[in-house]
C-alpha positions in Angstrom: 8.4 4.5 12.5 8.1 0.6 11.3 10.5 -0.2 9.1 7.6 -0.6 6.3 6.7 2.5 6.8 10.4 3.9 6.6 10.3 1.6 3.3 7.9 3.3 2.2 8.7 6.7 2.4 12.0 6.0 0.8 10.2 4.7 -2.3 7.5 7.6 -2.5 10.4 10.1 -2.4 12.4 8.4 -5.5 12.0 10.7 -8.5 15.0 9.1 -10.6 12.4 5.8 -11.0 8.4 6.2 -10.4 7.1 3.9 -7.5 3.2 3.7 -8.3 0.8 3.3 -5.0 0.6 -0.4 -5.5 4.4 -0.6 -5.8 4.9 1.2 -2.9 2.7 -0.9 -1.0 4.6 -4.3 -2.1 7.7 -2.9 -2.0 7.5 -1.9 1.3 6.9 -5.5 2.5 8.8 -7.6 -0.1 10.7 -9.5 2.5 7.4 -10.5 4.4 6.1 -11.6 1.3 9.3 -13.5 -0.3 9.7 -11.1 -3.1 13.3 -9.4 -3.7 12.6 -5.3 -4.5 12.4 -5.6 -8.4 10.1 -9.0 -8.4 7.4 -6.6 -5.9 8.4 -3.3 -8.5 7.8 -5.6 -11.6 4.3 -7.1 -9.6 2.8 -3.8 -9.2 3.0 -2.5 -12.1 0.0 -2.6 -13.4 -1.8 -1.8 -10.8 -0.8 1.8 -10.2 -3.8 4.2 -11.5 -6.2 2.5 -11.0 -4.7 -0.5 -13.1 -3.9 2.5 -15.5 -7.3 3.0 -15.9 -8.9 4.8 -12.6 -10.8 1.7 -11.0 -9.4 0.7 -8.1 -6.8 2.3 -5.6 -3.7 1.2 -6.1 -2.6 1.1 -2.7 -6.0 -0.9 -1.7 -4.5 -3.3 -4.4 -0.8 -3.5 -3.5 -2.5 -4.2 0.1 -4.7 -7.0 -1.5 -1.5 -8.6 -2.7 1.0 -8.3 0.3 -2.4 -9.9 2.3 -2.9 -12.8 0.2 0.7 -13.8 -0.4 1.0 -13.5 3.2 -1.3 -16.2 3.3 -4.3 -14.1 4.5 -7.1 -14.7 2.2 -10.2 -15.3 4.6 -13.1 -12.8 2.9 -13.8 -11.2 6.4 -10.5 -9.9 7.1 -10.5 -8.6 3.5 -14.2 -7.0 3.6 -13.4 -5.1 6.6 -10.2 -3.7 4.6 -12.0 -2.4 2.0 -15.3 -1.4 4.1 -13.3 0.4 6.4 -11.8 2.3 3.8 -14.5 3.7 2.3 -15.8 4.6 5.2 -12.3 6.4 5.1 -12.8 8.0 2.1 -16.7 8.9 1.3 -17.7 5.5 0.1 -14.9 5.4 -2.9 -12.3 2.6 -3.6 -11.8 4.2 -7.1 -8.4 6.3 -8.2 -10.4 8.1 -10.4 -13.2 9.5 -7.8 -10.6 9.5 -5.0 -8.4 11.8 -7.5 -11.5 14.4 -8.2 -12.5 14.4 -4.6 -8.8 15.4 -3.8 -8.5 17.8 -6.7 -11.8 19.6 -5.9 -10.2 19.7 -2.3 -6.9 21.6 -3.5 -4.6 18.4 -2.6 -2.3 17.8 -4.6 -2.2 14.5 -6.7 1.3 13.5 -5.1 0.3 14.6 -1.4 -2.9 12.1 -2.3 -1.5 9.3 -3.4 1.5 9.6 -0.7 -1.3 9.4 1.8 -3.1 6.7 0.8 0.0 4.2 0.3 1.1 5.4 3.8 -2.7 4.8 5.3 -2.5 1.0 3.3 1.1 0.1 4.7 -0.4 0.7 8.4 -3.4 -0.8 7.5 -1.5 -4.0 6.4 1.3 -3.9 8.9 -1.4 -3.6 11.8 -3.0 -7.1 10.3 0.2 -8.5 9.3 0.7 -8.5 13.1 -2.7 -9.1 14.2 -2.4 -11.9 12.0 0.7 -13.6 13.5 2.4 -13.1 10.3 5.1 -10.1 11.9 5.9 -10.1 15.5 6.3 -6.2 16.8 10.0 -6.9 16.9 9.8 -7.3 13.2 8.1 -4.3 12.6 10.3 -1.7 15.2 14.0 -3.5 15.2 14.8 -4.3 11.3 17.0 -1.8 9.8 15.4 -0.6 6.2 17.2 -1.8 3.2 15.8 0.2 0.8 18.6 2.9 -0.9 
């Protein structure tokens, strides 16, 4: 597992202090993006739920962010993001359908939104790296530093 990935986890399994999906998503990759934990915490947060108000993922927006302050803003790279995902996930970028969809599926709201910040850090990782931003050693040999 990439150390983003492990990052996280970590954060999506904190109950003393909620991590939204968008939090998770810059958290996980503060370092790449020259953010310290609590600047990426204080970022995100208005972004989880749909920027509290069930329009767009979250996690697609945490992603949004960790891209462009990576320095990868060209619209292709971006469009394929977000067309891929709703080809994903039944043509929805919204919290609020992907919530009912899951709901009417049995899944529970956590196991949901745990998924989808997990689907966006590979997502992002995969073109961090495609992107020359992370090298593969950056993403297998780091050590987590997330508590």
């Amino acid at each position: 597992m990439s150390i983003y990935m492990d990052r996280a986890k970590k954060v999506r399994a904190i109950t003393e202090r909620h991590y939204n999906c968008a939090q998770s998503v810059l958290v996980a990759f503060h370092d790449v993006i020259g953010l310290d934990e609590e600047q990426a915490y204080r970022l995100g947060s208005h972004f989880g739920a749909g920027m509290k108000m069930g329009a767009t993922c979250g996690a697609i927006t945490g992603a949004m962010m960790v891209l462009g302050l990576a320095g990868i803003d060209d619209a292709d790279t971006l469009h394929s993001v977000l067309r891929s995902f709703r080809e994903r996930h039944g043509g929805m970028l919204d919290c609020r359908d992907l919530l009912a969809t899951s709901a009417k599926a049995g899944v529970p709201r956590k196991t949901h939104c745990d998924g989808l910040v997990f689907e966006m850090v590979d997502v992002t990782e995969k073109l961090l790296r495609e992107k020359g931003v992370l090298s593969a050693v950056d993403s297998e040999n780091e050590k987590p530093d997330m508590q």
